[in-house]
PyMOL Python script that loads the backbone (N, CA, C, O; Angstrom):
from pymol import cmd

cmd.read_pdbstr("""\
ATOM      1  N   UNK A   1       0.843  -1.187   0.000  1.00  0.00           N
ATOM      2  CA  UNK A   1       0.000   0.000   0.000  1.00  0.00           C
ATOM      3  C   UNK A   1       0.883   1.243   0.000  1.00  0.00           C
ATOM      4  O   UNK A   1       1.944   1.121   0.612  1.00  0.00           O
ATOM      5  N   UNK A   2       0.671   2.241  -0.492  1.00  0.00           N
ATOM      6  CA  UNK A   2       1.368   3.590  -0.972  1.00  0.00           C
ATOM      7  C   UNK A   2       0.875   4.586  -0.082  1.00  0.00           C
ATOM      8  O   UNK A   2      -0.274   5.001  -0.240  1.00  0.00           O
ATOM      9  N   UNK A   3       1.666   5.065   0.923  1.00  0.00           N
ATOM     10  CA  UNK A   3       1.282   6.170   1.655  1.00  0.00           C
ATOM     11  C   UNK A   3       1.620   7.714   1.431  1.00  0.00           C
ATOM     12  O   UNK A   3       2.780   8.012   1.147  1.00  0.00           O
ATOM     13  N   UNK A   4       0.714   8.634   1.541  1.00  0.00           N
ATOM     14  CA  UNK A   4       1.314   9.948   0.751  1.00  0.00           C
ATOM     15  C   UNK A   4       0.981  10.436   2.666  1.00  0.00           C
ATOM     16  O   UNK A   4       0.276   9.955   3.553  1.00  0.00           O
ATOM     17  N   UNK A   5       1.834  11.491   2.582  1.00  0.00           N
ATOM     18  CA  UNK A   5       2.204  12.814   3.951  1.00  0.00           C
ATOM     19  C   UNK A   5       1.241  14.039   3.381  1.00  0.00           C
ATOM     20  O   UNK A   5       1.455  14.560   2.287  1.00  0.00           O
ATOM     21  N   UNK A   6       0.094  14.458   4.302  1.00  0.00           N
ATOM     22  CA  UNK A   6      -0.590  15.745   3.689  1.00  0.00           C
ATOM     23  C   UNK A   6      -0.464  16.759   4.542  1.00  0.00           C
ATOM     24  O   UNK A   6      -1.499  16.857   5.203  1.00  0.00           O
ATOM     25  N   UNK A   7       0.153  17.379   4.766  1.00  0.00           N
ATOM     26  CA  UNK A   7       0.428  19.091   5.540  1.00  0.00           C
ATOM     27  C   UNK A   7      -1.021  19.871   5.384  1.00  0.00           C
ATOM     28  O   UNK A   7      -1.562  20.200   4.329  1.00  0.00           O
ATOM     29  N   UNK A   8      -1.454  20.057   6.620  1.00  0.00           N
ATOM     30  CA  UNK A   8      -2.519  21.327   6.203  1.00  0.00           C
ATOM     31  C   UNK A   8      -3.677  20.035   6.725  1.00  0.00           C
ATOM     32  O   UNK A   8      -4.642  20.799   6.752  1.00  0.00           O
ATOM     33  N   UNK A   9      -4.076  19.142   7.005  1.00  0.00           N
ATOM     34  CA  UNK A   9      -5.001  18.370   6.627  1.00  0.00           C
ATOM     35  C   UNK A   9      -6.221  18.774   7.753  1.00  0.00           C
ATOM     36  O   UNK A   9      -7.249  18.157   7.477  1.00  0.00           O
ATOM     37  N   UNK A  10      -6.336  19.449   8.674  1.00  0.00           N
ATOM     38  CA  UNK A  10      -7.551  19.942   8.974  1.00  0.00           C
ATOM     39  C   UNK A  10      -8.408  20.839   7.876  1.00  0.00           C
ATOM     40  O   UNK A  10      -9.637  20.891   7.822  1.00  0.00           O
ATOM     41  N   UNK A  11      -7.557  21.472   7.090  1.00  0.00           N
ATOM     42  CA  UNK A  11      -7.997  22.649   6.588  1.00  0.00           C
ATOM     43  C   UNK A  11      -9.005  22.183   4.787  1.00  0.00           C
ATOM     44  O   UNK A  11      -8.996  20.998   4.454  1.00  0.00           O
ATOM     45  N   UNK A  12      -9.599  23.018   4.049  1.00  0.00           N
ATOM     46  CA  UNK A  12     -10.271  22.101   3.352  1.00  0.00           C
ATOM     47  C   UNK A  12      -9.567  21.872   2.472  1.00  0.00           C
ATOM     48  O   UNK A  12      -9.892  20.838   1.888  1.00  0.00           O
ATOM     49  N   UNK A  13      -8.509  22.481   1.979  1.00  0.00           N
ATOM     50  CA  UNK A  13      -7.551  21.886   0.287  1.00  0.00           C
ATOM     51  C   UNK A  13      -6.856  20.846   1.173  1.00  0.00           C
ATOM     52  O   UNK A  13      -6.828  19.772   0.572  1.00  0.00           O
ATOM     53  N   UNK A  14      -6.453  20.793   2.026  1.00  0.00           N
ATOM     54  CA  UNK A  14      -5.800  19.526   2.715  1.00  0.00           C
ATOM     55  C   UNK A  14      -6.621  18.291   3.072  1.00  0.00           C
ATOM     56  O   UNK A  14      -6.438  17.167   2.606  1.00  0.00           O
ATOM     57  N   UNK A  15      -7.526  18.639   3.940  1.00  0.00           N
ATOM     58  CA  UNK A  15      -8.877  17.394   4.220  1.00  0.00           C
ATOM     59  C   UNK A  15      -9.173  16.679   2.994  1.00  0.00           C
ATOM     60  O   UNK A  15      -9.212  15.472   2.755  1.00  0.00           O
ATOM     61  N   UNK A  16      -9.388  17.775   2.219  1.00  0.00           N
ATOM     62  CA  UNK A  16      -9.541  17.181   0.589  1.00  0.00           C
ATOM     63  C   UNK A  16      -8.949  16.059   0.025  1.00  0.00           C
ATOM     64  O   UNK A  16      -9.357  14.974  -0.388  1.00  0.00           O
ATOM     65  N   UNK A  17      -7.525  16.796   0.152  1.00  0.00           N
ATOM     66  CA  UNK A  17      -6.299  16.015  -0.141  1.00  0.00           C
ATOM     67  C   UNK A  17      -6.289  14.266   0.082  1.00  0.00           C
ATOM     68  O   UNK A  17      -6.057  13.343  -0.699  1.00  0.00           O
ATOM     69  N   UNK A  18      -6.775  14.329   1.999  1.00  0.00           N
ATOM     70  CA  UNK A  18      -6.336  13.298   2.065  1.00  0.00           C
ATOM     71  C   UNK A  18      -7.571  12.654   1.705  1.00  0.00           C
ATOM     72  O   UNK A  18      -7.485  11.465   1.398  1.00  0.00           O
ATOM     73  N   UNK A  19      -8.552  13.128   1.684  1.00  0.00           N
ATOM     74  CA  UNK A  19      -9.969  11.902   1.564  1.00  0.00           C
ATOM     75  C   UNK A  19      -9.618  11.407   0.037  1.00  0.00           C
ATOM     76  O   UNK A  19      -9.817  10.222  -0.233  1.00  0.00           O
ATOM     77  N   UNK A  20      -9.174  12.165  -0.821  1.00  0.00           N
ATOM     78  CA  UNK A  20      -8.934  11.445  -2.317  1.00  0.00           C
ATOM     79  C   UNK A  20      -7.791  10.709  -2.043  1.00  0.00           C
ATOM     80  O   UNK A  20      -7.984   9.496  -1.951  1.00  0.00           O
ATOM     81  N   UNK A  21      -6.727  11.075  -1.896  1.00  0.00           N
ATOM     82  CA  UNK A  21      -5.599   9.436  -1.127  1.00  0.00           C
ATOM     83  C   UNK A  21      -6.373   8.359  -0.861  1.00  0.00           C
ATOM     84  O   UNK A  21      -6.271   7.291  -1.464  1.00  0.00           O
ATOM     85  N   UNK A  22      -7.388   8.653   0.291  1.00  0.00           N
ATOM     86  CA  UNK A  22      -7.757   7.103   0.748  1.00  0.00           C
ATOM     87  C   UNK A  22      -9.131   7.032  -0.028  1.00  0.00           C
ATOM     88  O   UNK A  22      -9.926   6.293   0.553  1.00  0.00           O
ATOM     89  N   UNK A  23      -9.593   7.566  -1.112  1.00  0.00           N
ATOM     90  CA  UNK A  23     -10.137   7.133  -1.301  1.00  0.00           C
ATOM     91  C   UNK A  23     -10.028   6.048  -2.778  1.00  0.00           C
ATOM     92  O   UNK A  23     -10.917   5.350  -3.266  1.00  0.00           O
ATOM     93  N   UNK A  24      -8.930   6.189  -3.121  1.00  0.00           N
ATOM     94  CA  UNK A  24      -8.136   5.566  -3.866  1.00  0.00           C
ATOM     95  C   UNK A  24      -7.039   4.606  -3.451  1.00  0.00           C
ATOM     96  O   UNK A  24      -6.128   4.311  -4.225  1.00  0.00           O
ATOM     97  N   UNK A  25      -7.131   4.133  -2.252  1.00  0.00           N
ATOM     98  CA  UNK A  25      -6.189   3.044  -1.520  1.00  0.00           C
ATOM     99  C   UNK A  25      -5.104   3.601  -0.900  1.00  0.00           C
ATOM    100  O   UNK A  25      -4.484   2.726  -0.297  1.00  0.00           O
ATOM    101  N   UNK A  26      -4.733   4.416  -0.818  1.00  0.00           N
ATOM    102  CA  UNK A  26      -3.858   5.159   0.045  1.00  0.00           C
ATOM    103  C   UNK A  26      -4.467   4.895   1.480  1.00  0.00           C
ATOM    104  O   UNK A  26      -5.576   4.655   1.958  1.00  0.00           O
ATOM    105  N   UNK A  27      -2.754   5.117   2.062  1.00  0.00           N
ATOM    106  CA  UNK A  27      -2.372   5.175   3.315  1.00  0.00           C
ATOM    107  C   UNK A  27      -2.078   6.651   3.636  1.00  0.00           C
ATOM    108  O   UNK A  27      -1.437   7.089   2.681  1.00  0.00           O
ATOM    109  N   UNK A  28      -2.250   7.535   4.488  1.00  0.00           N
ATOM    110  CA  UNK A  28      -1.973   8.871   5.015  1.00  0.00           C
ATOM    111  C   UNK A  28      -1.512   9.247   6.320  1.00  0.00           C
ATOM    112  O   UNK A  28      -2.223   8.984   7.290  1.00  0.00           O
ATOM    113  N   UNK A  29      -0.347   9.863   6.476  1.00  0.00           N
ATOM    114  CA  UNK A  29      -0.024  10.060   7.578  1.00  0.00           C
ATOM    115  C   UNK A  29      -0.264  12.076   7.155  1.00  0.00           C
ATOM    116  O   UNK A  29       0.261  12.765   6.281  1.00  0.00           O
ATOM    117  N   UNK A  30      -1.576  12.530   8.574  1.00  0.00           N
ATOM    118  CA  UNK A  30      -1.235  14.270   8.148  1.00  0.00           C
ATOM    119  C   UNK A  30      -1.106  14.975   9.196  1.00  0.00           C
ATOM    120  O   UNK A  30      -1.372  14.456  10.280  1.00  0.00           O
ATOM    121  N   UNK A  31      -0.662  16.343   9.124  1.00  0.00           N
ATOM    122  CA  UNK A  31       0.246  17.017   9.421  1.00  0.00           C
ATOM    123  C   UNK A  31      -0.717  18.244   9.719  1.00  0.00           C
ATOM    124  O   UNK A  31      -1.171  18.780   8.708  1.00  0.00           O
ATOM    125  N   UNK A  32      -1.153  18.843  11.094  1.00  0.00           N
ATOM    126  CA  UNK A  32      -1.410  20.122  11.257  1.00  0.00           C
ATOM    127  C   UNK A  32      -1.481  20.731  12.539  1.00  0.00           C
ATOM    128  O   UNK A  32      -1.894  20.027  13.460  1.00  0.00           O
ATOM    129  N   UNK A  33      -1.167  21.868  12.766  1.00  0.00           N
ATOM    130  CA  UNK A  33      -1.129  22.616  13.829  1.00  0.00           C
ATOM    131  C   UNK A  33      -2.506  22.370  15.495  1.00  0.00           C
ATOM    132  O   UNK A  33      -2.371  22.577  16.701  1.00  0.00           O
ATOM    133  N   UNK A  34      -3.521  21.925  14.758  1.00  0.00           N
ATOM    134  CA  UNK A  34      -4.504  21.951  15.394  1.00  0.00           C
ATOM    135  C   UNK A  34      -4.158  21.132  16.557  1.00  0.00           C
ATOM    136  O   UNK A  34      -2.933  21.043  16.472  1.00  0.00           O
ATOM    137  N   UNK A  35      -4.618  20.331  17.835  1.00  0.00           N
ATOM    138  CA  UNK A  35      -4.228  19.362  19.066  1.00  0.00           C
ATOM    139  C   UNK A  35      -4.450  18.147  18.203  1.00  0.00           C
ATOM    140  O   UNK A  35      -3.522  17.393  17.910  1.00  0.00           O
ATOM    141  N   UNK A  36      -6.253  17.884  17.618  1.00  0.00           N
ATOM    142  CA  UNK A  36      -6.410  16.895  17.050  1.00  0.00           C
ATOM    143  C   UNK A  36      -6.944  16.954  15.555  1.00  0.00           C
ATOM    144  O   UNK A  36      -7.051  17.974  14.875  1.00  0.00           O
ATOM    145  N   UNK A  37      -7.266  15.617  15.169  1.00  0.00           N
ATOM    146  CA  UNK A  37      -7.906  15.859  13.861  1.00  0.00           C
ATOM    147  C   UNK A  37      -9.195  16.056  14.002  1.00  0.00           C
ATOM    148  O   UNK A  37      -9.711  15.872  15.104  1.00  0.00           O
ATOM    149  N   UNK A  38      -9.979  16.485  12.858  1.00  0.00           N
ATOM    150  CA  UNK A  38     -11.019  17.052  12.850  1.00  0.00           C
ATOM    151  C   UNK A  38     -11.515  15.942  12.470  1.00  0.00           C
ATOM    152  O   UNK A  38     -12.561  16.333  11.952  1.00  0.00           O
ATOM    153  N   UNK A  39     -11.500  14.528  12.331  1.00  0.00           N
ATOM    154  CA  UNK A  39     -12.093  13.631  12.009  1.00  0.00           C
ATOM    155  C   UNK A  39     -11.137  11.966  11.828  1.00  0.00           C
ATOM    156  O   UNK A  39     -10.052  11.799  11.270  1.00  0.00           O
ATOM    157  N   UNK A  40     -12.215  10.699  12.674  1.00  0.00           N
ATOM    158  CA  UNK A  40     -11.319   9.954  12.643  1.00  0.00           C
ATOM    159  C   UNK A  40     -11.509   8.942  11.260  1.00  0.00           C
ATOM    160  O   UNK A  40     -12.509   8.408  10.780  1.00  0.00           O
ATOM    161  N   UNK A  41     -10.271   8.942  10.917  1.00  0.00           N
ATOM    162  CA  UNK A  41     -10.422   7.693   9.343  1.00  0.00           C
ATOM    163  C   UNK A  41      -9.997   6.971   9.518  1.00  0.00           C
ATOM    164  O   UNK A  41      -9.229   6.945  10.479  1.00  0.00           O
ATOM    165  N   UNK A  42     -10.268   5.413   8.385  1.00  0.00           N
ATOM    166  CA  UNK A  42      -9.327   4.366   8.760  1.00  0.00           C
ATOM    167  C   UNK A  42      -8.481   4.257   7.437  1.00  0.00           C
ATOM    168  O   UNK A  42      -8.978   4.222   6.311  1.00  0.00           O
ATOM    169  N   UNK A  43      -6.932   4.201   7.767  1.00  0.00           N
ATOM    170  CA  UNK A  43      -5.719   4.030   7.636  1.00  0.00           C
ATOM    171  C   UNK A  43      -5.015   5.553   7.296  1.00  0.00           C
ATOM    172  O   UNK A  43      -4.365   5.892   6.307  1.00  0.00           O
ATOM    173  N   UNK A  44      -5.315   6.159   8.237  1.00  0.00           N
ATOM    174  CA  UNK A  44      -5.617   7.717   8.455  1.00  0.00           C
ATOM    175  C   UNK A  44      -4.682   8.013  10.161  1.00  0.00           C
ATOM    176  O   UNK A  44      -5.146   7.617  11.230  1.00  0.00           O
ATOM    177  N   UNK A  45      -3.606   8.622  10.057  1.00  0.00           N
ATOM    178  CA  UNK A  45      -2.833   8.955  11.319  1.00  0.00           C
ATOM    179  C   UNK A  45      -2.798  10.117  11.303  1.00  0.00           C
ATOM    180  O   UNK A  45      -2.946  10.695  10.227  1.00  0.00           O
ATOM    181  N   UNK A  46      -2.637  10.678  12.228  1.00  0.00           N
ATOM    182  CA  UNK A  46      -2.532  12.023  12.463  1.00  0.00           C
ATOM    183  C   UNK A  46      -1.294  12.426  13.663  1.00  0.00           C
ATOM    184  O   UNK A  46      -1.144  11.815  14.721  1.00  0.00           O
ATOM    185  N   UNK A  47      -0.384  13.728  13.152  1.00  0.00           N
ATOM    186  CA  UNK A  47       0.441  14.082  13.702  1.00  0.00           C
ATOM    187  C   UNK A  47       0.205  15.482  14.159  1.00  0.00           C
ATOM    188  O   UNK A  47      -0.181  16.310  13.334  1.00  0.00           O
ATOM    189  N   UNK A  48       0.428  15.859  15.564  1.00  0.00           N
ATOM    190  CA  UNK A  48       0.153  17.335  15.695  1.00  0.00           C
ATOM    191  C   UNK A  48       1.296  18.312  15.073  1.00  0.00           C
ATOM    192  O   UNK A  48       1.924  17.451  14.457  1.00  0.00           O
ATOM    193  N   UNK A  49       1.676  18.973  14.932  1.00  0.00           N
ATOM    194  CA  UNK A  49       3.281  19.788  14.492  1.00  0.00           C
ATOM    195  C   UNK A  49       2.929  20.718  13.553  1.00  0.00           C
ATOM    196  O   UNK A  49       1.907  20.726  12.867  1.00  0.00           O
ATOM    197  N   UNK A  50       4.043  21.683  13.563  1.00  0.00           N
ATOM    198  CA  UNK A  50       4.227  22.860  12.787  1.00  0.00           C
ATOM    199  C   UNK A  50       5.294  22.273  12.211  1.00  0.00           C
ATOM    200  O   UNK A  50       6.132  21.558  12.760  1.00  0.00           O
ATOM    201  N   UNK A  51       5.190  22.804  10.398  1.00  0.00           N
ATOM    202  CA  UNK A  51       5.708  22.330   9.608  1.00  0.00           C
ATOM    203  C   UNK A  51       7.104  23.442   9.642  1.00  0.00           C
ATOM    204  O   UNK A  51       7.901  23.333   8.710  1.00  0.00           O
ATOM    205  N   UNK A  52       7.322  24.298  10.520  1.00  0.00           N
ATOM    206  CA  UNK A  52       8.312  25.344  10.528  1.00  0.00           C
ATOM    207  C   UNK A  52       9.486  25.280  11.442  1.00  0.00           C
ATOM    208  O   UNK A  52      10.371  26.076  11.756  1.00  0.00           O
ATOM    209  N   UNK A  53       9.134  23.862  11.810  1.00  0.00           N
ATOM    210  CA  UNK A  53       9.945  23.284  13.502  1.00  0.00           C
ATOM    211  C   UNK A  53       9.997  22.185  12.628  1.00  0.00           C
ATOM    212  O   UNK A  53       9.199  21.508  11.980  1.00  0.00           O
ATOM    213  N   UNK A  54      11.745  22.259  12.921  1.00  0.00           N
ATOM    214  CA  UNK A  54      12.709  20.868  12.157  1.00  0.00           C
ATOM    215  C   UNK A  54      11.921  19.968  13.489  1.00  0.00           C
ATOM    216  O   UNK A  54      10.850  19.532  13.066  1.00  0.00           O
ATOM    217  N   UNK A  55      12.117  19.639  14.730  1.00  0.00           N
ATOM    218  CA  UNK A  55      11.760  18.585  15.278  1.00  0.00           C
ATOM    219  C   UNK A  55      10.411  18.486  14.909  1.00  0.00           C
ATOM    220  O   UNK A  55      10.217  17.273  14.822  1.00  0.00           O
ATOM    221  N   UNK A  56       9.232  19.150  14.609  1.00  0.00           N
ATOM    222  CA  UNK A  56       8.065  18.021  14.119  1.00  0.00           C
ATOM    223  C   UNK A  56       7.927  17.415  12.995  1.00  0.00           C
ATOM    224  O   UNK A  56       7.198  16.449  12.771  1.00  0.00           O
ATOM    225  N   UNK A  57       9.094  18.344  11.767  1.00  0.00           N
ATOM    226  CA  UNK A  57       9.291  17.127  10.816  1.00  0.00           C
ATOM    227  C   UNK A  57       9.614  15.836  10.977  1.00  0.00           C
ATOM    228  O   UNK A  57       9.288  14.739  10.523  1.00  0.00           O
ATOM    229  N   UNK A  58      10.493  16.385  11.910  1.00  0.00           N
ATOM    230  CA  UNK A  58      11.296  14.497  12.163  1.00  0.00           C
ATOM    231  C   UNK A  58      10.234  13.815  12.885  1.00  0.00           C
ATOM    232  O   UNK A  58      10.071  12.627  12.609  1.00  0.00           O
ATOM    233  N   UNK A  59       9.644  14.235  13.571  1.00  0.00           N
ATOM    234  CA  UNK A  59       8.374  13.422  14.509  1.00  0.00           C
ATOM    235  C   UNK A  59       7.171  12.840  13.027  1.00  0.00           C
ATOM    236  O   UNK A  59       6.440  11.849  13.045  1.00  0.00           O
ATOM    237  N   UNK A  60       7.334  13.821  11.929  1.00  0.00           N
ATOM    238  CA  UNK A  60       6.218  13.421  11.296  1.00  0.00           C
ATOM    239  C   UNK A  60       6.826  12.541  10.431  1.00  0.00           C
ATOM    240  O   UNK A  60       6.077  11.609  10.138  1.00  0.00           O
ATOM    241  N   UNK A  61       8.107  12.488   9.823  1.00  0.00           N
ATOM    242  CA  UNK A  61       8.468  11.566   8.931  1.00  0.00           C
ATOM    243  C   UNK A  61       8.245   9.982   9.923  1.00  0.00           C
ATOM    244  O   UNK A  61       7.505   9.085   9.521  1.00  0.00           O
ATOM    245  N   UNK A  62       9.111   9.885  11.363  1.00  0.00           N
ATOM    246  CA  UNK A  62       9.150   9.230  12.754  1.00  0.00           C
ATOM    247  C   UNK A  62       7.836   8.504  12.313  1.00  0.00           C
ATOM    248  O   UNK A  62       7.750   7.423  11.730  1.00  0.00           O
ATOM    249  N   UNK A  63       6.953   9.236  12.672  1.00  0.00           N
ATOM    250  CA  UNK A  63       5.753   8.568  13.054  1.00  0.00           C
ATOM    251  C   UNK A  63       4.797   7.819  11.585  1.00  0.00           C
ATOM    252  O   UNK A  63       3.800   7.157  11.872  1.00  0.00           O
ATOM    253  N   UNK A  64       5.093   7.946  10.436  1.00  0.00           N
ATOM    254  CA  UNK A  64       4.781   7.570   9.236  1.00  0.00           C
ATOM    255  C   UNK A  64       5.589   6.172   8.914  1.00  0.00           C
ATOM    256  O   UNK A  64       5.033   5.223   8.362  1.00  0.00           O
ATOM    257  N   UNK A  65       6.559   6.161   9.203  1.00  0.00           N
ATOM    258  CA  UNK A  65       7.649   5.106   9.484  1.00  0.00           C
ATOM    259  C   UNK A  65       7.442   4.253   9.898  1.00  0.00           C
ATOM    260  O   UNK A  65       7.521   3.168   9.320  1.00  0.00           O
ATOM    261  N   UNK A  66       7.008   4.476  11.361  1.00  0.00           N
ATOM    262  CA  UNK A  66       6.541   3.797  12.708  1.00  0.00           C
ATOM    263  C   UNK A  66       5.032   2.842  12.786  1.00  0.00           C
ATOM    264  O   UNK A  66       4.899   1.723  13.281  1.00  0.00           O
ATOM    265  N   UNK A  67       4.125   3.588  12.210  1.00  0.00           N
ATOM    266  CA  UNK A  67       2.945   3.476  11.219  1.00  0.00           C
ATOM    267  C   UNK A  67       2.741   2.268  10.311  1.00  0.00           C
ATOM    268  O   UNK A  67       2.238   1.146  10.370  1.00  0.00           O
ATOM    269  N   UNK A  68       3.600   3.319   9.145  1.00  0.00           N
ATOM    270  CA  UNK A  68       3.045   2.422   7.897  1.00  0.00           C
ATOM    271  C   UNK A  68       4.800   2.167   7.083  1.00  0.00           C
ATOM    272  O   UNK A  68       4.963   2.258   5.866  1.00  0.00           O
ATOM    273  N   UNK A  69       5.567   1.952   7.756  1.00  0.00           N
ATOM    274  CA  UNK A  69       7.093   1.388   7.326  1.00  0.00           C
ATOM    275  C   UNK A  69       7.946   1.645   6.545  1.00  0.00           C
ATOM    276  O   UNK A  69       7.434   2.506   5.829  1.00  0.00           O
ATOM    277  N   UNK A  70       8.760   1.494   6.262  1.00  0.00           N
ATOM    278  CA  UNK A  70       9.870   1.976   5.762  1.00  0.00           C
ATOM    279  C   UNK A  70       9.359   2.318   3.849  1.00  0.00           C
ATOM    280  O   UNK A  70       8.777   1.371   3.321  1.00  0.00           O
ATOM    281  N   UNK A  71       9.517   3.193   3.233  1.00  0.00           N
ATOM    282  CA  UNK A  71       9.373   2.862   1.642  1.00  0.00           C
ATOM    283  C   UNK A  71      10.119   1.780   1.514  1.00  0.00           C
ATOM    284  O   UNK A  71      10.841   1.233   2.346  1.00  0.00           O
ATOM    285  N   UNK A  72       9.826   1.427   0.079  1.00  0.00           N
ATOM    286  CA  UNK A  72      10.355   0.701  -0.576  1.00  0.00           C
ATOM    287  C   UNK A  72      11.091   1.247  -2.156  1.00  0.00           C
ATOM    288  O   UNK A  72      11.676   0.438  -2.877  1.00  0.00           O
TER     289      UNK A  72
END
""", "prot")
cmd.dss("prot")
cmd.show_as("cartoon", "prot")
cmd.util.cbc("prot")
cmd.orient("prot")
């Protein structure tokens, strides 16, 4: 399964984003400022972080990894 990273994903070009990922077999790990997500999905993770802070990148790549595994 092919996982894409969506930044922004509370917001609606992002939410967007990821509902067409999974709604096409994708896996999603997303990315936004908010505490939580605005909605729970399945094969759908969510990371809290600002994309402007090197440590929540690494927490968000971390946790996509951790998730749904190494690429290939």
């Amino acid at each position: 399964m092919k996982t894409a990273i969506v930044t922004g994903c509370n917001g609606g070009i992002g939410f967007a984003t990821v509902e067409k990922f999974l709604d096409n077999g994708w896996s999603v790990v997303g990315m936004d400022v908010a505490p939580e997500c605005i909605e729970k999905l399945e094969n759908f993770t969510y990371v809290q972080g600002d994309l402007s802070k090197s440590a929540d990148r690494e927490n968000l790549i971390n946790e996509a990894v951790k998730v749904f595994g190494t690429p290939r």
